[in-house]
Residue frames as a rotation matrix with the C-alpha (Angstrom) as fourth column:
UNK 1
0.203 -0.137 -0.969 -14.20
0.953 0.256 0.164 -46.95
0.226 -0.957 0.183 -46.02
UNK 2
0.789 0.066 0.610 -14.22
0.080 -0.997 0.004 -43.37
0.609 0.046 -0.792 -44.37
UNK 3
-0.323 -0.865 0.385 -11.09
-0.228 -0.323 -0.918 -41.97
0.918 -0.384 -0.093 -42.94
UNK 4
0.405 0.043 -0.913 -10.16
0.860 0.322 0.396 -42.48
0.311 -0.946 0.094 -39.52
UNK 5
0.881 0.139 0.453 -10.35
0.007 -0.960 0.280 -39.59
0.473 -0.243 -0.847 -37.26
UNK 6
0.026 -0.955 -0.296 -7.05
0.344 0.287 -0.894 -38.46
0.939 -0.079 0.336 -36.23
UNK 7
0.802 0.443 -0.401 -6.46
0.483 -0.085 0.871 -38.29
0.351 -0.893 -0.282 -32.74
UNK 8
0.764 -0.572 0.300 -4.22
-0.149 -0.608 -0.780 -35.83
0.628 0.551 -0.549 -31.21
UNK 9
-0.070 -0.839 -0.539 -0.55
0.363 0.482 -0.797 -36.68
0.929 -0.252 0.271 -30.32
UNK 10
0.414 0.047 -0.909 0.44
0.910 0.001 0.414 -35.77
0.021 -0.999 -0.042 -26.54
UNK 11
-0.674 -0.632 0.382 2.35
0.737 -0.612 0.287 -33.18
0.052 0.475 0.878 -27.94
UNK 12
-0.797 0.467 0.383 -0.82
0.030 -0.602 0.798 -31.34
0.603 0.648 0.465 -29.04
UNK 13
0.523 0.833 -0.183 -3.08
0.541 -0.158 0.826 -31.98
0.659 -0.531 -0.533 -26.29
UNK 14
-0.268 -0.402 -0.875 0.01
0.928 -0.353 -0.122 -30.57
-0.260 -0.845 0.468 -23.88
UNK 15
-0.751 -0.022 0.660 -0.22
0.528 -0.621 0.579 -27.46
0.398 0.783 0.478 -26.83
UNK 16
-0.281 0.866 0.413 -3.93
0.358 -0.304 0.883 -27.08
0.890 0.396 -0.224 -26.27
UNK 17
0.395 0.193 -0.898 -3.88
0.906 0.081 0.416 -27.10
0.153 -0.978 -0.143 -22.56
UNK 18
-0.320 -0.780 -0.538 -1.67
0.916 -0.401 0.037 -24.51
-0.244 -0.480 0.842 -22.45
UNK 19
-0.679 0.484 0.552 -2.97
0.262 -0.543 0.798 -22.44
0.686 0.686 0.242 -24.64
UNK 20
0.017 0.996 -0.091 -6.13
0.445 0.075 0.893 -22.79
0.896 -0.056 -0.441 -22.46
UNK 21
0.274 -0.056 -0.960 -4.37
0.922 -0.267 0.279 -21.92
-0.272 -0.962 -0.022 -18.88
UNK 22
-0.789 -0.594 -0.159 -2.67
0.583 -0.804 0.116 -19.00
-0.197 -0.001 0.980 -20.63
UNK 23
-0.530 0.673 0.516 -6.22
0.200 -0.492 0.847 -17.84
0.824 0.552 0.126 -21.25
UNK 24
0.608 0.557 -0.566 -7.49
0.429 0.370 0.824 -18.87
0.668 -0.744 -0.014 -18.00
UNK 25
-0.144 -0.985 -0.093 -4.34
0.990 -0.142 -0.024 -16.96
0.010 -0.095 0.995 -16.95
UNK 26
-0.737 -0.503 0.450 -5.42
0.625 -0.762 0.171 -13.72
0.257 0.408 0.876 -18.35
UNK 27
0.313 0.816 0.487 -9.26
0.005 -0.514 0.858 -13.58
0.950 -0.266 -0.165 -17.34
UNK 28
0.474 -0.107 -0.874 -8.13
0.871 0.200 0.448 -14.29
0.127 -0.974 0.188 -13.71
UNK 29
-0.529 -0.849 0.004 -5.71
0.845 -0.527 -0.091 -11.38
0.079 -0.045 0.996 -14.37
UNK 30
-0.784 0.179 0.594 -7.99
0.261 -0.773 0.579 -8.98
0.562 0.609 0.559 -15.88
UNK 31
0.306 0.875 -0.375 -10.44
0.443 0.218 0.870 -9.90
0.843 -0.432 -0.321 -12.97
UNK 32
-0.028 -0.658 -0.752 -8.19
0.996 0.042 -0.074 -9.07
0.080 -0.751 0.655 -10.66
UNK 33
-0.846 -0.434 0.309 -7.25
0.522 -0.793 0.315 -5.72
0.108 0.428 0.898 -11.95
UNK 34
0.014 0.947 0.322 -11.05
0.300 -0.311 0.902 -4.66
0.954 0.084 -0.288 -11.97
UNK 35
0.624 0.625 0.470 -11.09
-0.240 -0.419 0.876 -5.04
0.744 -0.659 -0.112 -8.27
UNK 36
-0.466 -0.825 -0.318 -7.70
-0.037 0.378 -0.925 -5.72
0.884 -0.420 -0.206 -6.40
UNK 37
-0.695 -0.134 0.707 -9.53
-0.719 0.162 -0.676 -6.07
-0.024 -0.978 -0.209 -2.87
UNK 38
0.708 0.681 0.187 -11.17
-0.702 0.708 0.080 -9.06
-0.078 -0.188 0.979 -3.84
UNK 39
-0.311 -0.684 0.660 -9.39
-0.457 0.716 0.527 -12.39
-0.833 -0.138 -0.535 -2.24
UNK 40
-0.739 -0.119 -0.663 -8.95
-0.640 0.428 0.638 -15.23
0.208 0.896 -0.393 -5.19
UNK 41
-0.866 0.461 0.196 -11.89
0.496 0.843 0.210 -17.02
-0.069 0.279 -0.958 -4.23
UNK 42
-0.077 0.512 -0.855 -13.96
-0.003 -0.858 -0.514 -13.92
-0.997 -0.037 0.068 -5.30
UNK 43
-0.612 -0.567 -0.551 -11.69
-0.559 -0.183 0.809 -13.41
-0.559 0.803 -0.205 -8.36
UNK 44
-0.936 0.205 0.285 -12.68
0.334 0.773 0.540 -17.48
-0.110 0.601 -0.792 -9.83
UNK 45
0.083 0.987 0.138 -16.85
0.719 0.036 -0.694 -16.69
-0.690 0.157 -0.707 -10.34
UNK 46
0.485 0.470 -0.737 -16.95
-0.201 -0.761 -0.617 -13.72
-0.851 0.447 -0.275 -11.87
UNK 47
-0.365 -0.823 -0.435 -13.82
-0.635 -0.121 0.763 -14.63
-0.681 0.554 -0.479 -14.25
UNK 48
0.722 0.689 -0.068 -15.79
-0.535 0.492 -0.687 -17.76
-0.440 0.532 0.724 -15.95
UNK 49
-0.364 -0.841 -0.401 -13.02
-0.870 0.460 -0.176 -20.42
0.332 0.285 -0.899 -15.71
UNK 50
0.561 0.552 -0.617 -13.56
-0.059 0.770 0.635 -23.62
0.825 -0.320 0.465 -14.93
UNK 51
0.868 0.364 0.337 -13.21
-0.358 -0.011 0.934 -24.60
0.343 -0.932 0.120 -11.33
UNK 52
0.084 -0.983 -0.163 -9.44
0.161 0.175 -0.971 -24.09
0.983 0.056 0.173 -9.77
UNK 53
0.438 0.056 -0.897 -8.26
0.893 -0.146 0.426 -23.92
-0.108 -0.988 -0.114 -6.13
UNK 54
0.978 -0.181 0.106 -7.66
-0.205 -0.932 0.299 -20.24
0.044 -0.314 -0.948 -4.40
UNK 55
0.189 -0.980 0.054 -3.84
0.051 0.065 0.997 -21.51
-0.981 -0.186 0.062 -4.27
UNK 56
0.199 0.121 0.972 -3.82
0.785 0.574 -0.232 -21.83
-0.586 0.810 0.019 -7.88
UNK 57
0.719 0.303 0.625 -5.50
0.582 -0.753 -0.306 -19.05
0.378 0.584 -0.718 -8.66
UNK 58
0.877 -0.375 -0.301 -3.11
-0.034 -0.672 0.739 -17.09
-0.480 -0.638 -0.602 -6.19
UNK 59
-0.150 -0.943 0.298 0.37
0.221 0.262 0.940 -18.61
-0.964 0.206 0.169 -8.01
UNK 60
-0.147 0.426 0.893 -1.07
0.821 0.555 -0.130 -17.35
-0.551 0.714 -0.431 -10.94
UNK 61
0.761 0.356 0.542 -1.59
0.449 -0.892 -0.044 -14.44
0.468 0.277 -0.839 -10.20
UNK 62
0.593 -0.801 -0.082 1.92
0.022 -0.085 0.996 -14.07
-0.805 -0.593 -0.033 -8.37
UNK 63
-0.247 -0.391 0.887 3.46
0.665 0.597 0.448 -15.34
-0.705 0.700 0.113 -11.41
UNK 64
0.021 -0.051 0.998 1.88
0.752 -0.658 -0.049 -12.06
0.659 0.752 0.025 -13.68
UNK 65
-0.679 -0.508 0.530 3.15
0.225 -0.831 -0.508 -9.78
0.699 -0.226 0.679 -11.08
UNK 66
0.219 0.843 0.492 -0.14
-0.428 -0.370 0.824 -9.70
0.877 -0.392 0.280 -8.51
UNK 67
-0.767 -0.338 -0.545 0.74
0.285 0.582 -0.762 -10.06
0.575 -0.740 -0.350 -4.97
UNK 68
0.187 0.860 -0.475 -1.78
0.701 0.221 0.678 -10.69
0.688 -0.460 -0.562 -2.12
UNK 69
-0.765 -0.644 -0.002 -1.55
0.293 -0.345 -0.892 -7.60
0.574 -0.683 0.452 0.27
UNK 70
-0.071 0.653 -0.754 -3.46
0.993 -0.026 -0.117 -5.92
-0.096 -0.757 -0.646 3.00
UNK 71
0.414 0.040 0.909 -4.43
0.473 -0.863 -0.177 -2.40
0.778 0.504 -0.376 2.14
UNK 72
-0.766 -0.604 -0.220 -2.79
0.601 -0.553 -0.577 0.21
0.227 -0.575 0.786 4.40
UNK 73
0.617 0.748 0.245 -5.44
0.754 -0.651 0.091 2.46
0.227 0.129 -0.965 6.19
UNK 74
-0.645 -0.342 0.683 -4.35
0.469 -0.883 0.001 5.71
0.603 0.321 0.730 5.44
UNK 75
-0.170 0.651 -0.740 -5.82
0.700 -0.449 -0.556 8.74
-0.694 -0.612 -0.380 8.18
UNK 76
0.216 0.872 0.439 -8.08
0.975 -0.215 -0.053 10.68
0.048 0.440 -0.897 6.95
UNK 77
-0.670 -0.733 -0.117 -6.44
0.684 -0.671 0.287 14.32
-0.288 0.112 0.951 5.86
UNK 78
-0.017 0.756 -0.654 -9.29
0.487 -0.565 -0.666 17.44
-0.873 -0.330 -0.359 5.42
UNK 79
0.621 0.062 0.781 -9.65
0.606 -0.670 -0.429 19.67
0.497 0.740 -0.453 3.08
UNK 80
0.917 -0.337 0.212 -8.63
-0.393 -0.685 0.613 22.40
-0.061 -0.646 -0.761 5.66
UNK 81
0.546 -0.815 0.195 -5.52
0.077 0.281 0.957 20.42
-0.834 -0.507 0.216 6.51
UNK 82
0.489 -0.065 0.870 -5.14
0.712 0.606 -0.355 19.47
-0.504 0.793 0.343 3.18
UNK 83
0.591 0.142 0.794 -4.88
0.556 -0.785 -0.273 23.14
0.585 0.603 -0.543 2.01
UNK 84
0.863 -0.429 0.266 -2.67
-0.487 -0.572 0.660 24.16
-0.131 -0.699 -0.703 5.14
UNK 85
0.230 -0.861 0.454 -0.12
0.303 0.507 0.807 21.37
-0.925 -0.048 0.377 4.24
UNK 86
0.549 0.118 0.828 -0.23
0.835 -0.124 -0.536 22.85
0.039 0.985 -0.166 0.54
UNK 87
0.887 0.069 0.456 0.11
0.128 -0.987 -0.099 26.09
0.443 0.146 -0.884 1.76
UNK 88
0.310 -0.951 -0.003 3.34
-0.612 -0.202 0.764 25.67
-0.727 -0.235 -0.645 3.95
UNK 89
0.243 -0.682 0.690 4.93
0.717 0.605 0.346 23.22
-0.654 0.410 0.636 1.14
UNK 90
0.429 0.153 0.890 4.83
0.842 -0.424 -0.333 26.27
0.326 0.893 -0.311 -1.01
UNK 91
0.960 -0.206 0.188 5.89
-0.258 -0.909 0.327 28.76
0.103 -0.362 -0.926 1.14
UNK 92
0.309 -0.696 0.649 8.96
-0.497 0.464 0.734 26.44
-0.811 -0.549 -0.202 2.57
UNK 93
0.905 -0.114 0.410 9.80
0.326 0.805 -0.495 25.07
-0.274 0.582 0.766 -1.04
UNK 94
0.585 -0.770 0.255 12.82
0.088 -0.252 -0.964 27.47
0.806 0.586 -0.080 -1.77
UNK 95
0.983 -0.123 0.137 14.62
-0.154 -0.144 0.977 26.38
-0.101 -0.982 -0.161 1.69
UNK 96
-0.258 -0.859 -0.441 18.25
-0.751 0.466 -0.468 25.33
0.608 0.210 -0.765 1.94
UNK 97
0.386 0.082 -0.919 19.33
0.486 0.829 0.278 22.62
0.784 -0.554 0.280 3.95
UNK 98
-0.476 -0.878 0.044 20.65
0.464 -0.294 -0.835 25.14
0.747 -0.377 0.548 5.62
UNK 99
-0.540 0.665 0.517 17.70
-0.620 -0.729 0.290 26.97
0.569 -0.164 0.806 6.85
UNK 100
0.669 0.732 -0.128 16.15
-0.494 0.567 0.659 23.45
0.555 -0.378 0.741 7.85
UNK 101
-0.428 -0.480 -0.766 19.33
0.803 0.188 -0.566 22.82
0.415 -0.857 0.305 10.49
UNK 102
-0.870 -0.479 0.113 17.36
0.039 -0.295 -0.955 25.55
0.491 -0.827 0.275 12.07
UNK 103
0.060 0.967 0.247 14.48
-0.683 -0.141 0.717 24.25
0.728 -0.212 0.652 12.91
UNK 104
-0.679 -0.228 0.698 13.90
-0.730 0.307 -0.611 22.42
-0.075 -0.924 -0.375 15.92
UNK 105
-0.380 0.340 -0.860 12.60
-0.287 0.840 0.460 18.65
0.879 0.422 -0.222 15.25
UNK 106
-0.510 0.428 0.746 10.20
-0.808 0.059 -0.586 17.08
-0.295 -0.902 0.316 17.84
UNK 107
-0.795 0.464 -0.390 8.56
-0.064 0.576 0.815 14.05
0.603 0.673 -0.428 17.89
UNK 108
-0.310 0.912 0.268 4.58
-0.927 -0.353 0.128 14.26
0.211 -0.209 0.955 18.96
């Protein structure tokens, strides 16, 4: 008579599962990280998990430190300008505070 296949306790299937989300855990992560302005139903294709909801994926990625944000648009800053804001941070770097109580603040 040939052995009977052992089947595994609940224990061990809870084991294996885990195991599996904590993988499923890390490509979602590592997707992420590639491109942070894709939304989480971007993230799930490219990542090659099996099929989870965008809340999921989102508490998941909350949960290794990835929060969902809106980028900030930032204006646009020349060269020229760029180099003129260089050029007075250097000149104006060995002020006191004393020197900047005389300057006259304004707000544009």
């Amino acid at each position: 008579m040939a052995p009977r296949k052992r089947t595994a306790s609940p224990v061990e299937r809870l084991i294996v599962r885990l195991r599996d989300e904590e993988r499923t855990d890390r490509k979602l992560f590592v997707e992420s990280k590639k491109n942070p302005k894709r939304a989480a139903s971007e993230v799930l294709p490219t990542a090659g998990v099996p099929e989870i909801s965008d809340s999921t994926i989102q508490r998941r990625l909350r949960d290794k430190g990835l929060y969902g944000r809106v980028a900030v648009h930032k204006p646009y800053v020349s060269k020229t300008n760029m180099e003129k804001r260089i050029k007075f941070t250097r000149e104006h770097l060995q002020w006191t505070t004393e020197d900047w109580k005389e300057v006259l603040w304004t707000e544009d």
